[in-house]
N, C-alpha and C positions, 0 to 999 in steps of 0.2 A: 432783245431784238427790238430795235426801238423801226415802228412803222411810218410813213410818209404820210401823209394827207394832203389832198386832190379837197380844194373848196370848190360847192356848187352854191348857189343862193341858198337853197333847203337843204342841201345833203354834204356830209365829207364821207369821203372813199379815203379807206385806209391801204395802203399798198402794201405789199409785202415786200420783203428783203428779194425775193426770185422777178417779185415783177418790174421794180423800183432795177436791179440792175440790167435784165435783158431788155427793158423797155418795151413790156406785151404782158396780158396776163395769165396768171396760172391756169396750166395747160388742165380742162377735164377729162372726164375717164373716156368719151369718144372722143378725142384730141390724139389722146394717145394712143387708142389702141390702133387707130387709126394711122398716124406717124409708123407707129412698129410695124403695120403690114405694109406699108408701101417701104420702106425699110428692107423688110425682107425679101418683099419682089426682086427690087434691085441690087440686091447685093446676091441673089443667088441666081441672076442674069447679067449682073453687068460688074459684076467686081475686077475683075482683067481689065477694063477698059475705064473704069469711072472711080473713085474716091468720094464713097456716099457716107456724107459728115453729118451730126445731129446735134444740133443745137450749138455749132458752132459761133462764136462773135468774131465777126468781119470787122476789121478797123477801114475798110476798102470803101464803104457808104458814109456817105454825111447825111446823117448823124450814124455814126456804129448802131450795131443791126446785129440781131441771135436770132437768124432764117431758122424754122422749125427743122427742113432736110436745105443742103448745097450739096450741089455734086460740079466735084473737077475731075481734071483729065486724070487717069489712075500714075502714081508716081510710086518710086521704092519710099515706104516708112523708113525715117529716121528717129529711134528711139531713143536716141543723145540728147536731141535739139528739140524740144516742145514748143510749141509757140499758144500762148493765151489769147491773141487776138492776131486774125489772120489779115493780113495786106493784100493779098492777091485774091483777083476777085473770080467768083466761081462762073461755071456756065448756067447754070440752072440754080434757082431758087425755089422751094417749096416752103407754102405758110397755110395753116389749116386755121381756120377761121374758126374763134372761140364764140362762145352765147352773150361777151359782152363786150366784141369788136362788132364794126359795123365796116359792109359793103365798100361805101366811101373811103375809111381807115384802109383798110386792107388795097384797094385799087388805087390812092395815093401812094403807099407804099412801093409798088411795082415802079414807079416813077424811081424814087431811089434807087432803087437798084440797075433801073434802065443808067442811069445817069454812071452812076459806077462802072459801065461796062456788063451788066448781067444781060443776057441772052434771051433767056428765054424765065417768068417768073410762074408758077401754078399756084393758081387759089384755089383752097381747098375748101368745099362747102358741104359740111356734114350732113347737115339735117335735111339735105336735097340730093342729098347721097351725089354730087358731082363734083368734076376737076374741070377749071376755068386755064386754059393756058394763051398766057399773054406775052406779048412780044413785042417788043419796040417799034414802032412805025406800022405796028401791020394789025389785021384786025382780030382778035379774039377767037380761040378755039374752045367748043364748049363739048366736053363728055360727061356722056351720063353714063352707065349700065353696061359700058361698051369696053372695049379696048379701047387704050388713052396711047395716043404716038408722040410724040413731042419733034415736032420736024426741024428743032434747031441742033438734037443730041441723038437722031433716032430714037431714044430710050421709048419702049414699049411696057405699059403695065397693064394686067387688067383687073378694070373697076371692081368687077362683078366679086373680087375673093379682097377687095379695099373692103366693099361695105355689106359683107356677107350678114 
């Protein structure tokens, strides 16, 4: 498994095969567990209506993009027809901010996906135990500790069992 390397003046960062393809880096152990509960919120409230995808690649943004959670309008699964990179673009975006993404990174990012047609993007910030939900044109929604509503899907989580 041969690695990538990232030159700085002083430093090379070796990439790995996960991060070199989904273009982010390896998700940590509060990344994930993280992802898995807001995962399971929504699919044990919103599965009849939503299609809650993980770590899907969207060919739908320039540059192609592997959103941590998208959710679209819920559809019959076709288990004939698999698709590796999805073209249609979802309503909602979720990205949990890793220890060695930055602020900027992550809020450039929402730009892509506004640009592709995404609705509504949440950035996830661990270590401040909150959800940032941002939306095209309009100004920023910030939860902490609370119920999280997202007013473009209704979708309802709450924080308080994200970062138990």
């Amino acid at each position: 498994m041969e690695a990538a390397v990232l030159e700085y003046p002083e430093t090379e960062i070796a990439l790995s095969d996960y991060e070199r393809e989904r273009g982010k880096p390896m998700p940590s152990f509060n990344h994930s567990i993280i992802q898995a509960r807001i995962s399971q919120q929504l699919l044990n409230a919103y599965e009849d209506r939503f299609d809650i995808l993980s770590e899907l690649a969207l060919s739908a943004t320039v540059p192609p993009t592997v959103p941590d959670l998208c959710f679209y309008p819920a559809r019959p699964s076709n288990w004939l027809d698999d698709e590796t990179s999805v073209s249609r673009v979802p309503l909602t975006v979720v990205e949990i901010i890793s220890p060695s993404q930055t602020l900027t990174e992550m809020t450039n990012k929402a730009v892509t996906y506004f640009v592709a047609g995404v609705q509504s993007y949440w950035l996830v910030q661990p270590s401040l135990r909150s959800v940032f939900i941002l939306m095209p044109g309009q100004d920023e929604l910030a939860f902490h500790n609370e119920p999280l509503t997202d007013p473009t899907t209704g979708i309802t989580i709450d924080l308080k069992k994200v970062f138990r």
